[in-house]
C-alpha positions as CSV (number, residue, x, y, z in Angstrom):
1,X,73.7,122.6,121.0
2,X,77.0,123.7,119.5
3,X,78.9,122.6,116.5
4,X,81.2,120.4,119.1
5,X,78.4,118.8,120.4
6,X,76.7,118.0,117.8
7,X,79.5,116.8,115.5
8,X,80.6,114.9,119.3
9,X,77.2,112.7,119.2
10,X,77.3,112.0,115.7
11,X,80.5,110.0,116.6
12,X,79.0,108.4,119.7
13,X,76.1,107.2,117.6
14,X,78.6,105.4,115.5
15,X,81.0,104.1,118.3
16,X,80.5,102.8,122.0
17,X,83.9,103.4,122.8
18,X,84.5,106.2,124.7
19,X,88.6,107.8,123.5
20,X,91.2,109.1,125.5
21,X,93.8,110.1,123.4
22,X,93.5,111.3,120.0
23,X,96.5,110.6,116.8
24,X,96.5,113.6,114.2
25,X,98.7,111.9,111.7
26,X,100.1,113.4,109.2
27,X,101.2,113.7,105.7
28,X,102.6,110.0,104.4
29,X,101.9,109.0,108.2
30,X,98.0,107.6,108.5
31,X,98.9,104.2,107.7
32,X,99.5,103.4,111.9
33,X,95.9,104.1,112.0
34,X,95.3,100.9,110.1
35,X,96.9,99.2,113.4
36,X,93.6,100.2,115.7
37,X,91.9,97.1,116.6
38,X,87.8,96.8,117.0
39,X,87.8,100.0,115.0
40,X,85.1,101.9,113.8
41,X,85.6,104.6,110.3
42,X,84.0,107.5,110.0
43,X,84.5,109.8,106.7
44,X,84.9,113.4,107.6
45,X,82.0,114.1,105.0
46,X,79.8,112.5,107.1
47,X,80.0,114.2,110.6
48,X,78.1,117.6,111.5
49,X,80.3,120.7,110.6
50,X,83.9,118.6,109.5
51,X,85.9,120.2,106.7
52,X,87.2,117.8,104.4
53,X,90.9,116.6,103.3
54,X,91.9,117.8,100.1
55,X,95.4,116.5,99.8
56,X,97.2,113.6,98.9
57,X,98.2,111.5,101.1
58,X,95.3,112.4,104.0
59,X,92.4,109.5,103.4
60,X,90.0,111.9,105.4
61,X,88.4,109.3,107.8
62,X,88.3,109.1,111.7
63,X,89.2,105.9,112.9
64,X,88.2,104.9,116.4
65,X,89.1,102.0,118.2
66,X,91.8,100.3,120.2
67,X,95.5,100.9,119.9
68,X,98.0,98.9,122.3
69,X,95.2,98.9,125.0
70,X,94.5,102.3,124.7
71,X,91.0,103.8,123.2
72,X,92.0,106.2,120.4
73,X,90.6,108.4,117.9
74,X,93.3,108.8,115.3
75,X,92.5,111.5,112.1
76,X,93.9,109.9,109.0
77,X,94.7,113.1,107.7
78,X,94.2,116.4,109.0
79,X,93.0,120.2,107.5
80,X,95.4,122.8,107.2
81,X,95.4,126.8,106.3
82,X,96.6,126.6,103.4
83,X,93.7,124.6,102.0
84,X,91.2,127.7,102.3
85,X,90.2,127.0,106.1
86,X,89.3,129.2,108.6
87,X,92.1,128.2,111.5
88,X,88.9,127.4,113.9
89,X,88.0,124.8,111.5
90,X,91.3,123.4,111.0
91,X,91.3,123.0,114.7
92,X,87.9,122.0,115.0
93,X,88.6,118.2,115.5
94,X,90.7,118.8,118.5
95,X,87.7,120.3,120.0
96,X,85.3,117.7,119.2
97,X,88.0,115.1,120.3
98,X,88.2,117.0,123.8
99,X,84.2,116.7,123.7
100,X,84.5,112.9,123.3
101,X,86.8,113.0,126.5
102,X,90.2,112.6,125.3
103,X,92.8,114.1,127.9
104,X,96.1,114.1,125.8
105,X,96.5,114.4,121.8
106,X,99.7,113.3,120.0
107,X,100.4,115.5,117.1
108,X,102.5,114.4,114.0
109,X,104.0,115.8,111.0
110,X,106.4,115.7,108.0
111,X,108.9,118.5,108.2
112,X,111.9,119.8,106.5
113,X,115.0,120.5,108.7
114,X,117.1,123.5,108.6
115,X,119.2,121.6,111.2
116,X,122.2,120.4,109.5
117,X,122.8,117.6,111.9
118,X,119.2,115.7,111.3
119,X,118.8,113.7,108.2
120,X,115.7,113.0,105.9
121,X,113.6,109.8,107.4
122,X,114.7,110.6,111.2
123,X,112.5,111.4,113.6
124,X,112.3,115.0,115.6
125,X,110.6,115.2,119.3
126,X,108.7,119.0,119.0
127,X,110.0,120.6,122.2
128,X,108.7,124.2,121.4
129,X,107.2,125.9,118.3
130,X,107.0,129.2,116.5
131,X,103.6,130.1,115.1
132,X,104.8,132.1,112.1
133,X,101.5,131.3,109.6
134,X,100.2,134.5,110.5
135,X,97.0,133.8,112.1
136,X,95.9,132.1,115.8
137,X,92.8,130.0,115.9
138,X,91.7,131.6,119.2
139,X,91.1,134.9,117.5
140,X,87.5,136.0,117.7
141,X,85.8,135.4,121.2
142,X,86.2,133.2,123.9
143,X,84.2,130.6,125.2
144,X,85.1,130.5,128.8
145,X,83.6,126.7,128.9
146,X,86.5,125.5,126.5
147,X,89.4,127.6,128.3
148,X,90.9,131.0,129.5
149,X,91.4,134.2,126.8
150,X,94.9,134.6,127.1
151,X,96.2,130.7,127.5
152,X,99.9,130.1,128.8
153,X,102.5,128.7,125.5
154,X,105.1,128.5,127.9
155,X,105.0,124.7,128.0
156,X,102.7,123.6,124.9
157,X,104.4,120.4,124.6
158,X,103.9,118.2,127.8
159,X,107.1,117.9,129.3
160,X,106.3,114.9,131.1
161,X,105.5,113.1,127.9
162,X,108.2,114.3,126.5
163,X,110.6,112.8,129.0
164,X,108.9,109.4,128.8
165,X,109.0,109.4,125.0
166,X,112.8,110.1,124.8
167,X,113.6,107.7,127.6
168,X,111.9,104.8,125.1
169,X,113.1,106.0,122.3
170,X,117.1,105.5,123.9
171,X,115.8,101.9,124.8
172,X,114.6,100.7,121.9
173,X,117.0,102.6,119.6
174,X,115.4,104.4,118.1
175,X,116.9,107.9,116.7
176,X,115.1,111.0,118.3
177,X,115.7,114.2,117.9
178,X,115.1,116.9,120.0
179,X,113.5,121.0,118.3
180,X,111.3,123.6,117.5
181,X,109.1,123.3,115.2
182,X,108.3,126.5,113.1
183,X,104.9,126.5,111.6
184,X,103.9,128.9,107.8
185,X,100.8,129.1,105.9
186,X,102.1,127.3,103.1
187,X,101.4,125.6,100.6
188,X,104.4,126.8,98.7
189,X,108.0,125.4,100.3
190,X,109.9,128.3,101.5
191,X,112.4,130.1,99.6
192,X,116.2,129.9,100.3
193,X,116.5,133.0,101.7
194,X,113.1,132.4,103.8
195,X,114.5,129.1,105.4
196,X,117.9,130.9,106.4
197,X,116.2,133.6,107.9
198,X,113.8,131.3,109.7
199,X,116.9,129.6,111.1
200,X,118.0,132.4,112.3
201,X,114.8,132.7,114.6
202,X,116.0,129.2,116.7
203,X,114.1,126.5,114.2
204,X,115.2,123.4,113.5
205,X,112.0,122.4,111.3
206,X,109.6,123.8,108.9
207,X,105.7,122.6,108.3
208,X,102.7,123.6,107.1
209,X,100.8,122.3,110.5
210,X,100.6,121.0,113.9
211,X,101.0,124.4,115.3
212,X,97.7,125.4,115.1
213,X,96.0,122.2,116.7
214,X,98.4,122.0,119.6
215,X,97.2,125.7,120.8
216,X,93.6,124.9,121.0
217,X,94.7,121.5,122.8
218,X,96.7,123.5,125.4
219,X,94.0,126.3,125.2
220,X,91.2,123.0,126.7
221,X,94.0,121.9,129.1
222,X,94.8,119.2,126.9
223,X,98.5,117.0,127.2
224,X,100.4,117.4,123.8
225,X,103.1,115.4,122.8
226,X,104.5,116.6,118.9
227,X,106.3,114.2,116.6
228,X,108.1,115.3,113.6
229,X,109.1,113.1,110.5
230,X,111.9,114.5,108.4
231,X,111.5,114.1,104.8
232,X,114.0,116.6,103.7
233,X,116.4,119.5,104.2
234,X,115.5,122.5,103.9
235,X,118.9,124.4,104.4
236,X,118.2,127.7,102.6
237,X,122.2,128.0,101.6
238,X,121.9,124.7,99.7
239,X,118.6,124.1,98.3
240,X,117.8,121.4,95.4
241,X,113.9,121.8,95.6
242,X,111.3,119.4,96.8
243,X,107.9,117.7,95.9
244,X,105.2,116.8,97.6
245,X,105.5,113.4,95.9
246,X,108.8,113.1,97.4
247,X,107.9,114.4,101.0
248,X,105.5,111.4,101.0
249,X,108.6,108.8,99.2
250,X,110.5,109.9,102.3
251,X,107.7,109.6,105.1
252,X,107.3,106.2,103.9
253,X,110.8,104.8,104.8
254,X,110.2,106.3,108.4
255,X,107.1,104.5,109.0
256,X,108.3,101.6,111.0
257,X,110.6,103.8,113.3
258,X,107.4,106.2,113.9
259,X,105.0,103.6,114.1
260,X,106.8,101.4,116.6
261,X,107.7,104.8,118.8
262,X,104.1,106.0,119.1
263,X,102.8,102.4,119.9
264,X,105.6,102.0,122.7
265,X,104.3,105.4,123.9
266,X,100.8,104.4,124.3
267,X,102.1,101.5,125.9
268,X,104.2,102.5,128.2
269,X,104.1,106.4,128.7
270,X,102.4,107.0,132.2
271,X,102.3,110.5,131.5
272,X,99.9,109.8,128.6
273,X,96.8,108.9,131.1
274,X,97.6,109.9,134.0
């Protein structure tokens, strides 16, 4: 039995309810997991071969349960490189949610934008991504069982889902941007001469995440739809600095938007299940 597996039937020991869609929320952004209905917790200490959160604002805790009629397992926070973790086991729980059955994974974030035109507390749909940490989490070898060696990142994000998401956000006004997403090792913020050459690349955010999980989601075949909360701007021409403390201030204020627009998408995407 594998790592997956095992880790896979601890969680079904603790929960009859069988997930479709997994949440990895993240920094300032867990609380929408304390929305899922008939929901059982699960500590990340306690299951076979899980890292654990070390940062603030990540309780460390799957939650499973029901979320606008859907069956979710949401990860109230997630691991990241910078923390001292291999990227296979910062990605593990994408595996082990694929294991449990779930088809499509909604990835979340808190960002800083090097997009003039977007503004701290908005919201940012990932259309595309740069992976500029440094590192994959498919290096090493393959397990044909999980996916092929050299996966496709054409379309990482699901375009699909994509479309549905931006049609609800436009009907329930709701501002959604649209960007890449560009992805370091962290954990310190970038320098200004770092963000204005990372601009240059065709980024319109910065994070220390989400990159990572969303290529072993595509690498199982998985739908991924990426959300992005700006907390601040990271315009390398006219930096002020920033603080974790503040990143999490900022994510705050956005909860309601974010919360209500991944809730309407488990409602109403059709992309999300089918």
């Amino acid at each position: 039995m594998t790592n997956r597996h095992e880790a896979a039937q601890f969680i079904r020991d603790k929960s009859e309810l069988s997930p479709t869609v997994g949440l990895i929320l993240g920094s300032g952004l867990g609380e929408l997991a304390d929305e899922i209905t008939n929901a059982t917790y699960i500590d990340y200490t306690d299951i076979p071969h899980f890292p654990t959160s070390t940062v603030a604002g990540h309780k460390g805790q799957l939650v499973i349960g029901e979320l606008e009629g859907v069956t979710v397992i949401a990860m109230q926070g997630r691991f990241h490189y910078y923390e001292g973790y291999s990227m296979q086991e910062v990605t593990f729980p994408v595996r082990v949610m694929k294991e449990l059955g779930c088809e499509s994974v909604i990835v979340t974030n808190a960002c800083g934008s090097m997009n003039k035109n977007f503004q701290p507390g908005e919201l940012m749909l990932i259309t595309d991504h740069i992976n500029f940490t440094g590192a994959n989490p498919l290096i090493g070898p393959n397990d044909a069982e999980l996916g092929a060696r050299f996966p496709d990142m054409t379309t990482a994000y699901t375009r699909s889902l994509q479309n549905d998401t931006k049609k609800l956000a436009t009907q329930n006004d709701i501002t959604l941007h649209e960007g890449v997403y560009l992805a370091v090792s962290g954990p310190t913020y970038m320098a200004g001469a770092e963000l204005t050459m990372l601009r240059t690349f065709g980024a319109d955010v910065v994070g220390m995440s989400t990159v990572p999980e969303t290529i072993v989601a595509r690498h199982m075949g998985m739908k991924v739809l990426g959300i992005s909360c700006i907390t601040d701007m990271a315009i390398g021409e006219e930096m002020e600095g920033i603080t974790h403390e503040e990143v999490m201030e900022v994510a705050a204020k956005a909860k309601p938007a974010f919360k209500k627009l991944i809730k309407l998408v488990l409602k109403k995407a059709d992309a999300l299940l089918a």
